[in-house]
C-alpha positions as CSV (number, residue, x, y, z in Angstrom):
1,X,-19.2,89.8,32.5
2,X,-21.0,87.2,30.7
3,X,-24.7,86.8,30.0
4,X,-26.7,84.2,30.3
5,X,-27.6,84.4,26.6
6,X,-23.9,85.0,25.6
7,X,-23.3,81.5,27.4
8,X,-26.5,79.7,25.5
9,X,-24.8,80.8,22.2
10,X,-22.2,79.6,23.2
11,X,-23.2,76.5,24.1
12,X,-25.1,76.5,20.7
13,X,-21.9,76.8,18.6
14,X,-20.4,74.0,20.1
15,X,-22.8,72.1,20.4
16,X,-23.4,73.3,16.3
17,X,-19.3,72.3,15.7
18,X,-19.6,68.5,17.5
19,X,-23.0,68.4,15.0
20,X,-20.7,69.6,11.9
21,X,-17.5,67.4,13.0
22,X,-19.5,64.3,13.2
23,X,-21.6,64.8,9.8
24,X,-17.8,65.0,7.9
25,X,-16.8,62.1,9.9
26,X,-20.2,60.1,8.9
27,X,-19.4,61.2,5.1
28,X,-16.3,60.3,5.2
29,X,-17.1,57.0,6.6
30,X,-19.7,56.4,3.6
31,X,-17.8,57.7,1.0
32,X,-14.6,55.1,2.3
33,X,-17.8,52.4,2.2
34,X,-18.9,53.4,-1.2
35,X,-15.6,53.6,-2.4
36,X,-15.0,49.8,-0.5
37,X,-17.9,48.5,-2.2
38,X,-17.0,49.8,-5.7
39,X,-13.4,48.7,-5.3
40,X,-15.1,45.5,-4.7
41,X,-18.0,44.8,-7.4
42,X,-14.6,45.8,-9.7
43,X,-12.6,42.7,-8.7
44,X,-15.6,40.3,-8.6
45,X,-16.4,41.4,-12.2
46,X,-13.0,41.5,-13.8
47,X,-13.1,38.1,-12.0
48,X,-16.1,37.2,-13.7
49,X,-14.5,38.7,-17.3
50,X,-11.5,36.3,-16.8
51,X,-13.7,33.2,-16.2
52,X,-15.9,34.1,-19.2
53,X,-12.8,34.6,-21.7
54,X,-10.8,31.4,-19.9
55,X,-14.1,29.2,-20.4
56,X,-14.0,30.7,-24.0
57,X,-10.6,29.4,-24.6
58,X,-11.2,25.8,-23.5
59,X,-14.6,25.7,-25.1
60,X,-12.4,26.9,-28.6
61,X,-9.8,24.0,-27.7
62,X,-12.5,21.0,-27.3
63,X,-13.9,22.1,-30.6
64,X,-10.2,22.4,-32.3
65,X,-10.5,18.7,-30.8
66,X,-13.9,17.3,-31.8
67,X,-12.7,15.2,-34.5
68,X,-10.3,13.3,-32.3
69,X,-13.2,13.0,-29.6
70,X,-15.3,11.8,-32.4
71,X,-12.8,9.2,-33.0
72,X,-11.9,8.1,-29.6
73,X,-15.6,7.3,-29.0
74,X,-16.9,5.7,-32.1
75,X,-13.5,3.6,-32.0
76,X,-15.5,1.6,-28.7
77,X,-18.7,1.8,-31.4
78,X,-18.5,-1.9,-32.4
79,X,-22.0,-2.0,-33.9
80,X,-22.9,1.8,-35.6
81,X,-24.3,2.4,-32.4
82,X,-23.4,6.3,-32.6
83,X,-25.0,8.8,-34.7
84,X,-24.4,11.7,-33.4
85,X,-22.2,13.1,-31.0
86,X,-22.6,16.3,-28.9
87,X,-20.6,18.0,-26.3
88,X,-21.8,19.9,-23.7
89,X,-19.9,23.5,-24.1
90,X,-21.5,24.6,-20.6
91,X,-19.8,22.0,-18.4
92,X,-16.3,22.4,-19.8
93,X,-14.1,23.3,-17.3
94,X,-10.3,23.6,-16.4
95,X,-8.9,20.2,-15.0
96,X,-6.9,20.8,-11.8
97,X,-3.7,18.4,-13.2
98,X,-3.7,20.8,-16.4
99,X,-5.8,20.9,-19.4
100,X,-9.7,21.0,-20.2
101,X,-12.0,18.4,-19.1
102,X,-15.3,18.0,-21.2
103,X,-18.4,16.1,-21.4
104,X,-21.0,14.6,-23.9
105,X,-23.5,12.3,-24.9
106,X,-24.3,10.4,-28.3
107,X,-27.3,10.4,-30.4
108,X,-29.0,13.2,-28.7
109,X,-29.6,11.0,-25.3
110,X,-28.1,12.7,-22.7
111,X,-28.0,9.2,-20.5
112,X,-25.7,8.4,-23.1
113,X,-22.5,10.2,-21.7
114,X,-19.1,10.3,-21.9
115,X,-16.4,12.7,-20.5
116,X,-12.3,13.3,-21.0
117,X,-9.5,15.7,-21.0
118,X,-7.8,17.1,-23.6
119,X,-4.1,17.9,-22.1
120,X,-0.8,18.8,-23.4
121,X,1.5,15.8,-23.9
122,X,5.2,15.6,-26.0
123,X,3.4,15.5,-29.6
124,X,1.1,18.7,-28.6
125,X,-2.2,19.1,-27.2
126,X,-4.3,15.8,-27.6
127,X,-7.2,13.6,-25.9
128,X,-5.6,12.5,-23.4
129,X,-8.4,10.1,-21.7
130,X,-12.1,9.3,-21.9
131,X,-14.5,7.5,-20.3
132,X,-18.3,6.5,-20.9
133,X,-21.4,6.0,-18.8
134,X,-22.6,2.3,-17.9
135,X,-25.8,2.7,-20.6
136,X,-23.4,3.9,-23.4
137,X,-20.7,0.7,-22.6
138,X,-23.9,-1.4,-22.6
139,X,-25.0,-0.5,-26.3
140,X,-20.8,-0.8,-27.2
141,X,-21.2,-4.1,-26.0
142,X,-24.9,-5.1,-27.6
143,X,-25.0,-6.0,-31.5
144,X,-27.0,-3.3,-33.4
145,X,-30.6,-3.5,-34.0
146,X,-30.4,-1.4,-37.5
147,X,-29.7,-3.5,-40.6
């Protein structure tokens, strides 16, 4: 016959088992989390690396083209009006039809923008289309004031 402390040890271990089986199944539910999360900060950073390296490339291919940019704006530049020409490396981007679109401003006023794309046409890659804030078409349009 059993005891009554053969039962309460009894009791004990089991209740010691459930208390075992559920710690292993808390771990393993952490470790499949951690392992989730890791899986996951992997993908948004090799996503991030691609970004950095595709930005790279387009940022490379404006300046390949900043000669032709040069050109297409001054060729509006009735009066000498540009000086200087910068473009903004931080807002080039991928254009949704294909190519890179990029933006700039002259003489150092960034009020005096411009933006375009550079695409792939049958004679290679190229400017393919520009256009220039309302202030910078207004001092095209206006004689010069330098002698």
């Amino acid at each position: 016959m059993i005891n009554d402390d053969e039962i309460l040890r009894r009791i004990d271990e089991r209740n010691h088992q459930r208390k075992k089986r559920w710690l292993l199944a808390l771990s393993v539910i952490f470790v499949v989390f951690l392992i989730s999360v890791g899986i996951g900060v992997k993908i948004v950073s090799d996503k991030q690396q691609a970004e950095r390296v595709e930005h790279t490339k387009m940022v490379k291919i404006v300046e390949e083209h900043k000669g032709e940019i040069e050109d297409w704006v001054c060729e509006d530049d009735k009066h000498n009006f540009v000086k200087k020409i910068t473009i903004d490396q931080s807002r080039t981007e991928h254009n949704p039809m294909g190519g890179v679109n990029f933006y700039g401003y002259v003489n150092g006023d960034e009020s005096l923008g411009f933006n375009g794309t550079i695409g792939k046409g049958s004679s290679g890659i190229h400017v393919g289309s520009m256009g220039f804030r309302k202030k910078l078409s207004d001092n095209f349009a206006l004689p010069s004031t330098e002698e």
